[in-house]
N, C-alpha and C positions, 0 to 999 in steps of 0.2 A: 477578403480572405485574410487572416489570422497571417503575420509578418512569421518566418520560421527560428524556433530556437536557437538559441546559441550555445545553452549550455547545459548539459542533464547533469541532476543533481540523483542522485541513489543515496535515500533515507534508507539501512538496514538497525533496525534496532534489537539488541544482543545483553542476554542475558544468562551466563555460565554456559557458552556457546565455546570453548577453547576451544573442542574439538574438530569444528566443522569451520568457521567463521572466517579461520584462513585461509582455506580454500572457494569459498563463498567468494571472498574480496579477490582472491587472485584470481578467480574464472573471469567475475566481472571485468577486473581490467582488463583483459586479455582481449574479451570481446567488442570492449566497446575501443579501445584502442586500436585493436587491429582493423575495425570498420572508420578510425579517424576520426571517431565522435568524442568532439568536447566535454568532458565530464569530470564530476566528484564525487567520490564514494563517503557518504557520511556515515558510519559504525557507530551507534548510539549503545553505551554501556551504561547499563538499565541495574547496577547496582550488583553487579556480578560478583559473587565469591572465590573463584577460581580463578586461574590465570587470563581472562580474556584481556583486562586490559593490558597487561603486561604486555601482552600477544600483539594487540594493537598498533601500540607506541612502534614495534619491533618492527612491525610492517610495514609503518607510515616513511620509515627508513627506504626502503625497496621499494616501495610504488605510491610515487610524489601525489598521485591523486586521491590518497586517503585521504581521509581528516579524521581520525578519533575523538569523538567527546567523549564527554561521562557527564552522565546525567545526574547531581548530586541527591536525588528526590524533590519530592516524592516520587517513588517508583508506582512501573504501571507500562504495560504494551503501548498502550495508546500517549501517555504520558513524554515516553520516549521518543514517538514519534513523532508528536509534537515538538520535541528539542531541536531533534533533526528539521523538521521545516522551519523551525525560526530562524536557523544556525545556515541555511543551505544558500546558496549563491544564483545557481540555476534559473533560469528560466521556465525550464521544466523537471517535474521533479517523477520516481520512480520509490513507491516503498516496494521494499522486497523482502524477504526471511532470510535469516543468516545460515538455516539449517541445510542451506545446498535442496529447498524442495521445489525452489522455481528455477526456472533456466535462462542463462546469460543471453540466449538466444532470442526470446521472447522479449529482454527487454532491446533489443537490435527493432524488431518490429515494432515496439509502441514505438520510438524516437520516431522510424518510418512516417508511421499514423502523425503522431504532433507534428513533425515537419509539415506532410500534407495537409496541414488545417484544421486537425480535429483538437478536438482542448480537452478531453479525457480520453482515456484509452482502459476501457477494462479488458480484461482477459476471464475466461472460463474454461472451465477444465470438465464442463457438462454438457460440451456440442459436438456436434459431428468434427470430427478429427484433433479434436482433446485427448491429451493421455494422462491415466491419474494408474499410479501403481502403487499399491501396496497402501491402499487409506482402508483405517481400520473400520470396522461395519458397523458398529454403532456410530463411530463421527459421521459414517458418511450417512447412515439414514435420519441422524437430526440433523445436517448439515444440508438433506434435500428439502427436510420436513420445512426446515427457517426459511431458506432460500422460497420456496412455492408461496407459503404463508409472504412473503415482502412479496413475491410479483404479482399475487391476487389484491392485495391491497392498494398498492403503486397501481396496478397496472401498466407495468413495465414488461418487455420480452426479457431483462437481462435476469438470467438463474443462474447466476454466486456471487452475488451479493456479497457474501459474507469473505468472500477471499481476500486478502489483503494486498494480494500483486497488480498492481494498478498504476498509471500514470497518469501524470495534469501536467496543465501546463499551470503556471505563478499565477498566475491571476484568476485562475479556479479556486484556488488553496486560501488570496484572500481573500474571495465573495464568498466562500461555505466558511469564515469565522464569524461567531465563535465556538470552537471545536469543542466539544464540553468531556466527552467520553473518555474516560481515563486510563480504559483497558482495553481488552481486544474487542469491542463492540464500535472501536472509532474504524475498524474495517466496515462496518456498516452507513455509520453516519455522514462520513467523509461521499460515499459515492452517491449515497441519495441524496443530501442536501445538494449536490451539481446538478443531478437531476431536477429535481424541486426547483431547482432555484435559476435553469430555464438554460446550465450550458451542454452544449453539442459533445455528445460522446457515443462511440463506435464500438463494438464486439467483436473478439478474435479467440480462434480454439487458444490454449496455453498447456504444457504440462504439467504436470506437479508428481514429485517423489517425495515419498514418506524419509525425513531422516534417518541416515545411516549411526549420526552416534546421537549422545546427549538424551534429554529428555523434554517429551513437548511439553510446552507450556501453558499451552489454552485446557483449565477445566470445564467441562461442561456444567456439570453440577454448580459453579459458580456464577456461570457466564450467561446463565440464561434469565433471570430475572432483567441483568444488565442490558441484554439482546431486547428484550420487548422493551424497554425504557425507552430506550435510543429510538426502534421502530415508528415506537406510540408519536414521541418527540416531533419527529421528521412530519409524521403521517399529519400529523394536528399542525404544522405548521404551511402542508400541504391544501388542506381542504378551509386553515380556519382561518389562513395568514393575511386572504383576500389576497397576496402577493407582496404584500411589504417589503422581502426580504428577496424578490426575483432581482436578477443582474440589470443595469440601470437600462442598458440599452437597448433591452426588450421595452422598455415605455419610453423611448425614445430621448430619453436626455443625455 
């Protein structure tokens, strides 16, 4: 059995997020502090024009477990995320949205899960006692369409894929490099290559609320050629790899 964490690392990556961002980092602390969990809040500023890092630095003052970087580019969702995992301390690590749409609660239960031994923790917000409020009706019917399309092809049970609130533990994070996705499509590549690549991960309902200010970030119109990229990527490394790239200790060394 997997020795238990010591320390959760929360990747948020944040881009012209003033609005919500400080609250995002303040719920977090709140709950994982007040549950006594070891952790650090990493805010990755992805090139923002507004006040965000300003905000940042201001907070880092009041709640010792931020860390604010800045990301100096290239920018990029996935890019930033990547900042955050090189920069993060953890043992176990947490991305989340800075838009207040995942809940500080949810991430109390992955720690749970990696404590108990699992080395991924996805979350969905498409199972029995998932709450998704206020997702607008085109994301959410190609957001089912992508997700069904990866578990026919995977042949996986897990449907949302594509969601970014997910935990690992460190040592998932270095057997899936190298991360190549530079936008929001490394919400996809990050949990399949664990899959693929032979480590143990568990499913739990999660919520998600639509942000109250700001503006999302993910274009569809963009993001979809990059979506099948990433997909094809994984899939061909799944059927073609003969196993190359599985985690050592599935072939025994």
């Amino acid at each position: 059995m997997n020795p238990p964490p010591s320390l959760f690392s929360i990747v948020i990556p944040a881009r012209n997020e003033e609005g919500s961002v400080g609250v995002t980092v303040g719920h977090v602390h709140d709950k994982l502090a007040g549950r006594g969990i070891p952790h650090e809040i990493l805010v990755v500023n992805d090139g923002s024009t507004d006040g965000t890092w300003a905000l940042l630095n201001e907070l880092s003052k009041s709640i010792p477990s931020l860390r604010p970087l800045n990301n100096p580019g290239p920018h990029g969702f996935g890019r930033a995320i990547l900042f955050g995992l090189n920069a993060m301390k953890g043992d176990a690590v947490a991305v989340m949205m800075a838009d207040e749409s995942d809940s500080p609660e949810d991430l109390i239960r992955y720690w749970d899960l990696l404590v108990a031994g699992n080395e991924c923790v996805f979350g969905s917000r498409f199972v029995r006692d998932g709450v998704v409020v206020d997702y607008p009706r085109l994301k959410f019917v190609m957001n089912r369409l992508v997700n069904l399309f990866i578990k026919v092809i995977f042949h996986i049970h897990l449907n949302d894929t594509t969601n970014a609130f997910k935990a690992y533990r460190r040592e998932v994070i270095e057997g899936c490099r190298p991360l190549i996705a530079p936008h929001f499509n490394l919400t996809v590549e990050l949990p399949l290559k664990a899959i693929v690549r032979g480590y143990t991960w568990t499913t739990i309902p999660i919520s998600w609320r639509n942000r109250k200010t700001g503006e999302a970030k993910l274009k569809m119109r963009e993001m979809g050629s990059r979506y099948i990229f990433i997909i094809l990527y994984v899939w061909l490394e799944k059927y073609f790899s003969r196993g190359d790239y599985r985690r050592q200790t599935l072939r025994g060394i």
